[in-house]
py3Dmol code that shows the C-alpha trace and the ligand (Angstrom):
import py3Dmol

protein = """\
ATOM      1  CA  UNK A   1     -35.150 -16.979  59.904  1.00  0.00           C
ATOM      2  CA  UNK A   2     -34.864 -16.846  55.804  1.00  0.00           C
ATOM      3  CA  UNK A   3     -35.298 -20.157  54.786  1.00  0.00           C
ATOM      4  CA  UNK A   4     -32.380 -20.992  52.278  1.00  0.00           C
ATOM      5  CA  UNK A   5     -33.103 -21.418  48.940  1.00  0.00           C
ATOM      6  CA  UNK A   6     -33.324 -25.049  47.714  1.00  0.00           C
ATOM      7  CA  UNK A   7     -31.526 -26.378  44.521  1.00  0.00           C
ATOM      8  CA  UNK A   8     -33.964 -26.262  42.358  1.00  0.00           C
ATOM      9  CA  UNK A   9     -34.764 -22.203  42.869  1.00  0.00           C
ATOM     10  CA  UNK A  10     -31.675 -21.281  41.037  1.00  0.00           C
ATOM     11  CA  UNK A  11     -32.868 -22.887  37.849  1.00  0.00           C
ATOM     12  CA  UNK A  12     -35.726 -20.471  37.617  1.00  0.00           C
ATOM     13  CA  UNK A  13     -35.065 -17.436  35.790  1.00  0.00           C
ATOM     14  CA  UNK A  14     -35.743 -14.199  37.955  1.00  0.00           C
ATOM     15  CA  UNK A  15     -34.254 -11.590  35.180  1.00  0.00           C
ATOM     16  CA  UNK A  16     -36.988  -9.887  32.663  1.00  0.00           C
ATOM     17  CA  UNK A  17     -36.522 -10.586  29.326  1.00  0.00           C
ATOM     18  CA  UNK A  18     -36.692 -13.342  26.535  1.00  0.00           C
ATOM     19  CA  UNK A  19     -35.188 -17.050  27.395  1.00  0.00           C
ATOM     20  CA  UNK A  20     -35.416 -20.043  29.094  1.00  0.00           C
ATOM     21  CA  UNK A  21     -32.679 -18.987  31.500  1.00  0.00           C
ATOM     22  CA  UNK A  22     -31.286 -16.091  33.209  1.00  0.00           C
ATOM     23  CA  UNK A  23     -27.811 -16.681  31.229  1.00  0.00           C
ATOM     24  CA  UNK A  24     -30.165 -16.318  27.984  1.00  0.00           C
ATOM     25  CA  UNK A  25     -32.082 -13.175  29.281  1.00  0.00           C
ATOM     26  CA  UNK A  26     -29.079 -11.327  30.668  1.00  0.00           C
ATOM     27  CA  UNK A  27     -26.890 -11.934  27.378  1.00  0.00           C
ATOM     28  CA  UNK A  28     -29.566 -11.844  25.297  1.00  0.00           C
ATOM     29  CA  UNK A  29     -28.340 -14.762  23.143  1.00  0.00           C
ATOM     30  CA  UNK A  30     -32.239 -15.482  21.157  1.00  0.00           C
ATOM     31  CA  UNK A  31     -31.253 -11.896  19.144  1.00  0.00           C
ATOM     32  CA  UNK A  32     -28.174 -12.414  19.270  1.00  0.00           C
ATOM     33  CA  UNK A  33     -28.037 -15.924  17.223  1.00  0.00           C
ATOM     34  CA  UNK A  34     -31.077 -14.945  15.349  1.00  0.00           C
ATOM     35  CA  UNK A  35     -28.479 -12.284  13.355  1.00  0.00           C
ATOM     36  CA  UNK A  36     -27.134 -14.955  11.091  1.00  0.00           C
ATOM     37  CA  UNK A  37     -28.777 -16.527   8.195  1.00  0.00           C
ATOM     38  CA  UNK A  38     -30.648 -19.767   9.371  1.00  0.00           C
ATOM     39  CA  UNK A  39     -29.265 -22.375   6.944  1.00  0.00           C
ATOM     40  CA  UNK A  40     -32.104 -22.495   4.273  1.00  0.00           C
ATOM     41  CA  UNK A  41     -31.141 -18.749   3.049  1.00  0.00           C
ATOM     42  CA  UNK A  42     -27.464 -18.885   2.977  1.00  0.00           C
ATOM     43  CA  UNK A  43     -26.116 -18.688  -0.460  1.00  0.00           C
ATOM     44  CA  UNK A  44     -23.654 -21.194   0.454  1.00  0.00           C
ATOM     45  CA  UNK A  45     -22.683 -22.866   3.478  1.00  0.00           C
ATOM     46  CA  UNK A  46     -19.403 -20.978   4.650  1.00  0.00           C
ATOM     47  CA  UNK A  47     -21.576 -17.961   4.560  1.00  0.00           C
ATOM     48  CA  UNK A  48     -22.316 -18.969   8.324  1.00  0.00           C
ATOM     49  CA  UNK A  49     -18.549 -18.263   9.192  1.00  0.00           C
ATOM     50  CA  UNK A  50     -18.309 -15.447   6.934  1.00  0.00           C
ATOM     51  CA  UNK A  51     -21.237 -13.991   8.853  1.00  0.00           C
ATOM     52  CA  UNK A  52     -20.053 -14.872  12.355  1.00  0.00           C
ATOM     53  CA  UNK A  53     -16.491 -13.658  11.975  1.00  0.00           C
ATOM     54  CA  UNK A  54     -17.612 -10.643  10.738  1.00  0.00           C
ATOM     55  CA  UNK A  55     -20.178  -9.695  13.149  1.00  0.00           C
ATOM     56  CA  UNK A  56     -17.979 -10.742  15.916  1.00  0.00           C
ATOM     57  CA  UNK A  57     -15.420  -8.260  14.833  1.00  0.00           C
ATOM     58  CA  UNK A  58     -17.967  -5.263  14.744  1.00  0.00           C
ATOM     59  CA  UNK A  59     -18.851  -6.319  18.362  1.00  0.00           C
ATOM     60  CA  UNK A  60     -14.951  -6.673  19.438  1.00  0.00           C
ATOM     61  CA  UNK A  61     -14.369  -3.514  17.764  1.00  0.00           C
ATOM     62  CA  UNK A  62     -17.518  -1.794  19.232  1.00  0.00           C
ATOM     63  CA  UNK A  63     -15.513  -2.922  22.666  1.00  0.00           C
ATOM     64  CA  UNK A  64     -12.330  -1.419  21.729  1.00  0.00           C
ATOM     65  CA  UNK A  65     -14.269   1.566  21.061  1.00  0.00           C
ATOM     66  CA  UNK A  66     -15.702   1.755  24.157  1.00  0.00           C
ATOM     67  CA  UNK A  67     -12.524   1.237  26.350  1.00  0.00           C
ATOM     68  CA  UNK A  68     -10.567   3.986  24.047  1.00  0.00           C
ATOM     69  CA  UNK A  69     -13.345   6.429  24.803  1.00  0.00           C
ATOM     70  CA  UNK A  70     -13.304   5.624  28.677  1.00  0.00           C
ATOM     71  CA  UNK A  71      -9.341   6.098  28.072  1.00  0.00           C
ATOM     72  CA  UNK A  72      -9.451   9.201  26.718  1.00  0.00           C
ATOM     73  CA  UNK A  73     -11.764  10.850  29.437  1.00  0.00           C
ATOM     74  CA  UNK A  74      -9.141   9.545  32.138  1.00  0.00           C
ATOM     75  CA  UNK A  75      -5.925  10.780  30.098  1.00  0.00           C
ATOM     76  CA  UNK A  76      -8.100  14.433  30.304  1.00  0.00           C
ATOM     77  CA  UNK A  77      -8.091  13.940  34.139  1.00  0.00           C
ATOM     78  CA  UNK A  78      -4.056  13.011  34.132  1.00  0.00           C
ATOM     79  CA  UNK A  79      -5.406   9.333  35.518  1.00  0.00           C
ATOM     80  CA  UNK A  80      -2.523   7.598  33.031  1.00  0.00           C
ATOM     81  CA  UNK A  81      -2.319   3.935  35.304  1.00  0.00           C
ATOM     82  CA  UNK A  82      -6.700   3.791  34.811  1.00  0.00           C
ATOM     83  CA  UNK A  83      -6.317   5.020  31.448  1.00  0.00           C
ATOM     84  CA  UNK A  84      -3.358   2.622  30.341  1.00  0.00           C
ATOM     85  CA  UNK A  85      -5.503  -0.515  31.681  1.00  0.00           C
ATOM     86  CA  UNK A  86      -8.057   0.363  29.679  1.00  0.00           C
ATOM     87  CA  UNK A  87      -5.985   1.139  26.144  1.00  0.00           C
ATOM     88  CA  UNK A  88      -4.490  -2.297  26.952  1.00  0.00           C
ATOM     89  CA  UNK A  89      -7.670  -3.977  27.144  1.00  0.00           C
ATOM     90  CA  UNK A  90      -8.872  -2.006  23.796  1.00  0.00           C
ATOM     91  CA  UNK A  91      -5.702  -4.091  22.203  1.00  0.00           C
ATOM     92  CA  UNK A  92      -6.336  -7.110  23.508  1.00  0.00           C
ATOM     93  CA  UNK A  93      -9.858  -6.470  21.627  1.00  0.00           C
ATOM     94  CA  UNK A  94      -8.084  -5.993  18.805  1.00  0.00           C
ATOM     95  CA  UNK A  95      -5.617  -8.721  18.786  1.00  0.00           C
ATOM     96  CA  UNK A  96      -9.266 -10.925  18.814  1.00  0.00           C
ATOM     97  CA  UNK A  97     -10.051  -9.102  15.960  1.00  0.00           C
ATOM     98  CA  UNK A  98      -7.048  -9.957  14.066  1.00  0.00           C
ATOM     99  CA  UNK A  99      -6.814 -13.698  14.918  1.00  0.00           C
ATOM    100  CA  UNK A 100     -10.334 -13.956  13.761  1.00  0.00           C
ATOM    101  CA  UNK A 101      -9.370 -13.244  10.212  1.00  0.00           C
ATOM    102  CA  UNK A 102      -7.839 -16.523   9.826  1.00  0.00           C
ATOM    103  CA  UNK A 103     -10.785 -18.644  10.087  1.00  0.00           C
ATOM    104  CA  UNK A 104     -11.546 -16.965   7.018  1.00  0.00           C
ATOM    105  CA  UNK A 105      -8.252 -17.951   5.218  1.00  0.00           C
ATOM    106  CA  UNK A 106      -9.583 -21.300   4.635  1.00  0.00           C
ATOM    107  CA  UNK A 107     -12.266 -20.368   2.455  1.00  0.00           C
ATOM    108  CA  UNK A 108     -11.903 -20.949  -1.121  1.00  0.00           C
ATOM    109  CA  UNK A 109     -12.220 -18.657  -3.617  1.00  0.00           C
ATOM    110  CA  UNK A 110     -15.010 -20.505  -6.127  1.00  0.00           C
ATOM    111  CA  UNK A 111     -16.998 -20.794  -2.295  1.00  0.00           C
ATOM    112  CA  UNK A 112     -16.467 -17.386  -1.440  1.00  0.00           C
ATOM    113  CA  UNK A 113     -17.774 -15.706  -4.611  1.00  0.00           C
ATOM    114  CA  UNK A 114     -21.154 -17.765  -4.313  1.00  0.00           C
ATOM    115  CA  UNK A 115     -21.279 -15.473  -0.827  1.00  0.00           C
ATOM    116  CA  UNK A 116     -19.842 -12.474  -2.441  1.00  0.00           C
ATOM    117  CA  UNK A 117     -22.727 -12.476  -4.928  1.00  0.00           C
ATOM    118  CA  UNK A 118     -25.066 -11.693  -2.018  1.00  0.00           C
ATOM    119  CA  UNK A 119     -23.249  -8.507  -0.328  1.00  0.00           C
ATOM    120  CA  UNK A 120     -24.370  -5.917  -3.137  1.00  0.00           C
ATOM    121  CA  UNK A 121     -22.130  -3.084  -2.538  1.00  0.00           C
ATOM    122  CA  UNK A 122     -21.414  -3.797   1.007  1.00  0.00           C
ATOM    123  CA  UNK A 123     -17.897  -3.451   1.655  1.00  0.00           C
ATOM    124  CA  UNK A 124     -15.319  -3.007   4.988  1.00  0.00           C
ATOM    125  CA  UNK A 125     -14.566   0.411   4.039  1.00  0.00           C
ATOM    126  CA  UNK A 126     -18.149   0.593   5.749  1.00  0.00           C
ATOM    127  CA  UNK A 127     -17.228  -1.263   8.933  1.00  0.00           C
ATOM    128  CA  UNK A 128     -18.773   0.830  11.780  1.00  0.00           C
ATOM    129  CA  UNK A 129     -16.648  -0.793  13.656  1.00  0.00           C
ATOM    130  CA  UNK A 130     -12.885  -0.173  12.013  1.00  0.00           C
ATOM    131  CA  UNK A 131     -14.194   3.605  10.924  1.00  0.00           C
ATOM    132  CA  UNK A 132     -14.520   3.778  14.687  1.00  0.00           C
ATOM    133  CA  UNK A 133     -10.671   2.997  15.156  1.00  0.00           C
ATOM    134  CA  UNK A 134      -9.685   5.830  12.770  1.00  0.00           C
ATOM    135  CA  UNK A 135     -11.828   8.058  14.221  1.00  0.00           C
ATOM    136  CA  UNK A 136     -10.913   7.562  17.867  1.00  0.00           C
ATOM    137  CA  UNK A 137      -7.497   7.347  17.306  1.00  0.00           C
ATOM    138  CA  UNK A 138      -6.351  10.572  16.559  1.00  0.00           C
ATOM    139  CA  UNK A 139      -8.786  11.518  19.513  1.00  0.00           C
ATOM    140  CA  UNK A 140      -6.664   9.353  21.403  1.00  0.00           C
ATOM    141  CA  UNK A 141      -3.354  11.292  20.058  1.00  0.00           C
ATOM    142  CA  UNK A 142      -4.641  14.422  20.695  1.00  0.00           C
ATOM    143  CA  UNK A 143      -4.979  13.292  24.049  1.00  0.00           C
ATOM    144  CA  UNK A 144      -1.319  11.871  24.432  1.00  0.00           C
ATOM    145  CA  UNK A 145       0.070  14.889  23.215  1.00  0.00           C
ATOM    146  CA  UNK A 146      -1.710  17.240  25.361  1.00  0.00           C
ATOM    147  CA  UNK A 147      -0.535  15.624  28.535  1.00  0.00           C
ATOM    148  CA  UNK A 148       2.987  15.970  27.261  1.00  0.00           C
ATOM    149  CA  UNK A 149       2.500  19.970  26.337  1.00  0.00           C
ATOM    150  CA  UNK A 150       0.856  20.348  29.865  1.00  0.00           C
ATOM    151  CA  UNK A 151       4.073  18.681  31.374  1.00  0.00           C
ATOM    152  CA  UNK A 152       6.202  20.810  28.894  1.00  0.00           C
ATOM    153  CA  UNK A 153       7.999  17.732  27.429  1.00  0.00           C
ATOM    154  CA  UNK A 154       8.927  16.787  24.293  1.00  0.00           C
ATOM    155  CA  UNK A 155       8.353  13.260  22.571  1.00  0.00           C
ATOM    156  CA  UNK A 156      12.083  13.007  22.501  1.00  0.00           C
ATOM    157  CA  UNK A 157      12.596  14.068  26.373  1.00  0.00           C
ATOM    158  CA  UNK A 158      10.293  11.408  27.103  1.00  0.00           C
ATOM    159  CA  UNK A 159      11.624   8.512  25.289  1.00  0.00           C
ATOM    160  CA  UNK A 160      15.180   9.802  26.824  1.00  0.00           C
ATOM    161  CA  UNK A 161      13.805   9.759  30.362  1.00  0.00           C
ATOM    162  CA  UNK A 162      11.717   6.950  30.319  1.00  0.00           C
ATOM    163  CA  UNK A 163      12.015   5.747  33.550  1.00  0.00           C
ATOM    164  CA  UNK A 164      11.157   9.556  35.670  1.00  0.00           C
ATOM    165  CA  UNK A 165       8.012   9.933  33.318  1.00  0.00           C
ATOM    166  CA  UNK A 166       6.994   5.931  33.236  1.00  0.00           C
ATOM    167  CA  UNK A 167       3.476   6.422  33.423  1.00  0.00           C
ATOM    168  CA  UNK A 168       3.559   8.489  30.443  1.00  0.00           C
ATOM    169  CA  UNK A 169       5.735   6.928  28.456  1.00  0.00           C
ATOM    170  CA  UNK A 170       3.680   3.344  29.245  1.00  0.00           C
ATOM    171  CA  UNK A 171       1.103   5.375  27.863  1.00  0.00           C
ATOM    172  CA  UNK A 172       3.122   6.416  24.177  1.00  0.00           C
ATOM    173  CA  UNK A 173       4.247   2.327  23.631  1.00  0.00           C
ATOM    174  CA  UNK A 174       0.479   1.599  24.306  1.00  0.00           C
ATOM    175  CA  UNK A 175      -0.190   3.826  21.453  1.00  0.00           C
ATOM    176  CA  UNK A 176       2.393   2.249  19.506  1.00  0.00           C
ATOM    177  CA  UNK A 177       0.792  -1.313  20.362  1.00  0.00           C
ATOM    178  CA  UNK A 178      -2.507   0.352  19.193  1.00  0.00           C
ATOM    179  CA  UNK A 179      -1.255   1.853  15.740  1.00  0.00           C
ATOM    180  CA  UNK A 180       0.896  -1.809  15.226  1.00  0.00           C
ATOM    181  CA  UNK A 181      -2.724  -3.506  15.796  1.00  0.00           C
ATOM    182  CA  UNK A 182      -4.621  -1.589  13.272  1.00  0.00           C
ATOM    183  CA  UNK A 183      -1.960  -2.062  10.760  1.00  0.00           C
ATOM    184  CA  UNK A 184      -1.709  -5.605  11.973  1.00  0.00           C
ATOM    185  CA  UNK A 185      -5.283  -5.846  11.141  1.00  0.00           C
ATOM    186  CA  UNK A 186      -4.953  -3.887   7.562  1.00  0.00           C
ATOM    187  CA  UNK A 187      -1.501  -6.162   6.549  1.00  0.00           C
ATOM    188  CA  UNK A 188      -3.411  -9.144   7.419  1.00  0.00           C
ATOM    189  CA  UNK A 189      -6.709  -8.607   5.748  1.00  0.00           C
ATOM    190  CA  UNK A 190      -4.911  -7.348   2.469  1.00  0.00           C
ATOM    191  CA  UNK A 191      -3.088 -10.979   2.479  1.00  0.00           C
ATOM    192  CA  UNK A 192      -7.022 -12.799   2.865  1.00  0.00           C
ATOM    193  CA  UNK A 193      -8.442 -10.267   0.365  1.00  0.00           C
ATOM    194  CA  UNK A 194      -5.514 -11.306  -2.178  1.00  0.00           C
ATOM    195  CA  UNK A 195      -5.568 -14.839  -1.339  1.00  0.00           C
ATOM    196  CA  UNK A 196      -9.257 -15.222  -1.914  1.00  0.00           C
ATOM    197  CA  UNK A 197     -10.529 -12.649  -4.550  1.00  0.00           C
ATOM    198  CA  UNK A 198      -6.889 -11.405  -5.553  1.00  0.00           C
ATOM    199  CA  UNK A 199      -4.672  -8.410  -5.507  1.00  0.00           C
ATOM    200  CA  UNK A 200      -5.521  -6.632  -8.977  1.00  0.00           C
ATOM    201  CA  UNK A 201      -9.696  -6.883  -9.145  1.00  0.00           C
ATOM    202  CA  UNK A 202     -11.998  -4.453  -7.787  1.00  0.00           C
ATOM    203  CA  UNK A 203     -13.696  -4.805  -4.342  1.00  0.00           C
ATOM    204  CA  UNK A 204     -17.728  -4.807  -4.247  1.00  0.00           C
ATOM    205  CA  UNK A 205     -17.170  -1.357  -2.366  1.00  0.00           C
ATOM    206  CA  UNK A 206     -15.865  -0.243  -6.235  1.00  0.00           C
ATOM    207  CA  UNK A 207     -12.637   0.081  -4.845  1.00  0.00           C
ATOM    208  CA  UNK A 208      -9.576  -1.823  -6.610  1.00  0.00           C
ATOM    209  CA  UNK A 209      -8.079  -4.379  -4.048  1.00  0.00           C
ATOM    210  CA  UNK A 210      -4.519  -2.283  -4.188  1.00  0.00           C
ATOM    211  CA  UNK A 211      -5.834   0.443  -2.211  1.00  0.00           C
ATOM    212  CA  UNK A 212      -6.014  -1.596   1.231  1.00  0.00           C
ATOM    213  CA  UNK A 213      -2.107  -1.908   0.275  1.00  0.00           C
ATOM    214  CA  UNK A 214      -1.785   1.546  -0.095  1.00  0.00           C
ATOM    215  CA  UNK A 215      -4.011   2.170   3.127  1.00  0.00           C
ATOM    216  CA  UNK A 216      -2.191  -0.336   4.829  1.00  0.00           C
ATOM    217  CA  UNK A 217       1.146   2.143   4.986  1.00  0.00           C
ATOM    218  CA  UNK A 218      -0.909   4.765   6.742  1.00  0.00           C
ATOM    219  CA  UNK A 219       0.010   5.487  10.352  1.00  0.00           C
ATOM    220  CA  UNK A 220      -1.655   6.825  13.425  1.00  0.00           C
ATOM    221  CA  UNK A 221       0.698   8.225  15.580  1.00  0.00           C
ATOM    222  CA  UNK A 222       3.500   8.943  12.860  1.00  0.00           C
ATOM    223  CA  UNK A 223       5.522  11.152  15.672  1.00  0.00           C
ATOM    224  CA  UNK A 224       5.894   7.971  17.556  1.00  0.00           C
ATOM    225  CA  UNK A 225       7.358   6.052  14.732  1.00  0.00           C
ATOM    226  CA  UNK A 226       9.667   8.955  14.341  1.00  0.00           C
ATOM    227  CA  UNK A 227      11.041   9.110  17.204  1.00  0.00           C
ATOM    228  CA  UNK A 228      13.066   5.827  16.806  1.00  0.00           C
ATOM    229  CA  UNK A 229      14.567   7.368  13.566  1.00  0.00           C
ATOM    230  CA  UNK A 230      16.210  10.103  16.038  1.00  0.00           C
ATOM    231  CA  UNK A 231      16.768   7.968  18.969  1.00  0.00           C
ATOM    232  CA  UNK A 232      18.657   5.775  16.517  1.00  0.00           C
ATOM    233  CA  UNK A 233      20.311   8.693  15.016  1.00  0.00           C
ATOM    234  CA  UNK A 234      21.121  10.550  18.277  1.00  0.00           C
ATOM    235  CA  UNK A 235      23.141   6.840  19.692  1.00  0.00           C
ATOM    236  CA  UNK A 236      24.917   6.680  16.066  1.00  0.00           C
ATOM    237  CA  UNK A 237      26.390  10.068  16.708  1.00  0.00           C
ATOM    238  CA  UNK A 238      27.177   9.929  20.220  1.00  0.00           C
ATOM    239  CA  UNK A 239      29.153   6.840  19.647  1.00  0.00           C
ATOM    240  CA  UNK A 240      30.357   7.427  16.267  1.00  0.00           C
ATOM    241  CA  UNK A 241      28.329   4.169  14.853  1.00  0.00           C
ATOM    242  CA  UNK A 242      27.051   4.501  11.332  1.00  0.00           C
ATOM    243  CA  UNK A 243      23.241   3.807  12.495  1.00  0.00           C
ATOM    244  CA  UNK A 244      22.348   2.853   8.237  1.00  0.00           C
ATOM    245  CA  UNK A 245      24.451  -0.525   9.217  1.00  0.00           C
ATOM    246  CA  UNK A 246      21.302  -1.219  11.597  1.00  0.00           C
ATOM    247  CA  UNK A 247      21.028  -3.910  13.420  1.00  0.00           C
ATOM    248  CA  UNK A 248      24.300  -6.319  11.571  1.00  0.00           C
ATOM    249  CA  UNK A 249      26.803  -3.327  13.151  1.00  0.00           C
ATOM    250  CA  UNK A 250      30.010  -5.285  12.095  1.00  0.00           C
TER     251      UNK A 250
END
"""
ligand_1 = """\
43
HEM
C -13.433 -13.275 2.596
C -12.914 -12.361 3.355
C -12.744 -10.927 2.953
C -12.512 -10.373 1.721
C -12.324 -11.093 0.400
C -12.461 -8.940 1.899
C -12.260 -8.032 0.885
C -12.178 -6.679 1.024
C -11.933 -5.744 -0.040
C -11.754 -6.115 -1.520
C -11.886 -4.494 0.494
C -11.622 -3.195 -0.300
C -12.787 -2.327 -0.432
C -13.912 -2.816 -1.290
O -14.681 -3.632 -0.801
O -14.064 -2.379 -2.422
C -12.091 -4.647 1.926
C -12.030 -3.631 2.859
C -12.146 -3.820 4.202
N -12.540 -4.977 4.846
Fe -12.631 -6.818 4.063
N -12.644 -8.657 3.230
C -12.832 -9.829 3.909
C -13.050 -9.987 5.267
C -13.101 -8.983 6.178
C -13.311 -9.144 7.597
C -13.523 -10.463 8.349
C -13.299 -7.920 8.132
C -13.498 -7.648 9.588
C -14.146 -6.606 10.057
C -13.061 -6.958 7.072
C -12.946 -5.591 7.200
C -12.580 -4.733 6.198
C -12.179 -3.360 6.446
C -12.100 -2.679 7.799
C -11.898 -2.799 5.211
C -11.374 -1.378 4.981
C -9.869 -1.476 5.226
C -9.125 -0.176 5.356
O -9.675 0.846 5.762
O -7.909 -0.207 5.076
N -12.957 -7.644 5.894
N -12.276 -5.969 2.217
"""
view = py3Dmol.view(width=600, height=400)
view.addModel(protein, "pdb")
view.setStyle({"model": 0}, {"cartoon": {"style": "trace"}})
view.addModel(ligand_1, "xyz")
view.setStyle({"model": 1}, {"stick": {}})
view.zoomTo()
view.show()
């Protein structure tokens, strides 16, 4: 008979790797808390948070990533329930993302330019991470909308009969969720950019601060903000409401 392991066994590490403990070897925490600046070179001492919110977000986003592109090889193989768990999840990685921001809020603006000194023209517009979200996203759309020209629909006969085609149409509002995140993300950061550096200087990217405003309008999946416009329309005429009253009818 096996004999059973004793208590003390399962504080020895059995995985390869660097680390006092398995936990340590399998998540490889040494490198990964050797990536920020040990204390004695940080130009100041929020740049620890500055550091670990923003590398946090390039590893959130880098799991996004990977759920959107495990998405989009299941919405190729008309698997929309696997697909739609995984485009939530992708959200849910964003939604970190976003709430991350605001531990950066706090930091004030004579701190922040000691750290800003020491980025030489690194800027977010560089963020392998959030470049990732633009690119897969259309990738994503193209996706969406293939399904629906396979089935023969249109956007509008979908939103209209929502409930025979609920797989699909779960799969357009997670889109929506998706496109709402990412210009979540862009409203939010423009409001910490202009709280901290201001709205009307130029970026260390060269870029004036305005232009994440102007980038902040953009949408990813335009056709499914437009479909509202004609659902709303479409109600208005069928029961003679003016739909520019909105939501205050009377
Ligand atoms: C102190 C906090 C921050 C400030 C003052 C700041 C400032 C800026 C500025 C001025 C730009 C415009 C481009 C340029 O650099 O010239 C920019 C772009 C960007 N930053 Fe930040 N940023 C901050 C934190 C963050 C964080 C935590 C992230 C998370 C990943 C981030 C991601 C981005 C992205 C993705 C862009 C491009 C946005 C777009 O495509 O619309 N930034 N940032």
């Amino acid at each position: 008979m096996k004999t059973p392991p004793k208590p003390g066994d399962f504080q020895r590490p059995i995985l390869p790797g660097k680390g006092k403990t398995d936990y340590e070897r399998y998540l490889r925490t040494d490198d990964l808390l050797s990536l920020q600046k040990p204390k004695d070179k940080r130009n100041h001492a929020e740049e620890h948070t500055f550091q670990i919110v923003h590398q946090s977000s390039e590893l959130l986003l880098r799991g996004a990533e990977n759920e959107l592109e495990r998405a989009i090889d299941l919405l190729g193989k008309n698997e929309l329930q696997p697909a739609a768990r995984l485009i939530r999840r992708a959200n849910h990685y964003l939604d970190l993302t976003i709430s991350a921001m605001a531990i950066l809020d706090g930091l004030t603006p004579y701190d922040y330019h000691v750290i800003r000194a020491g980025l030489g023209h690194g800027s977010g517009l560089q963020s392998p991470g959030f470049l990732a979200m633009l690119h897969i996203g259309p990738q994503l759309g193209e996706a969406f909308f293939g399904l629906l020209k396979k089935q023969k629909l249109t956007l509008d006969q979908l939103y209209r009969k929502h409930d025979k085609y609920f797989a699909l149409h779960e799969i357009a509002e997670l889109l929506v969720d998706f496109d709402q995140r990412v210009q979540t993300f862009r409203f939010l950061h423009l409001k910490l950019a202009q709280r901290i550096i201001g709205g009307n200087v130029i970026g260390t990217g060269g870029n004036p601060v305005d232009i994440l405003r102007q980038r902040q309008e953009h949408a990813l999946f335009k056709e499914l903000w437009d479909v509202r416009n004609r659902i709303t329309e479409a109600v208005a005429a069928q029961t003679g409401e003016d739909e520019s009253l909105g939501h205050g009818r009377d």
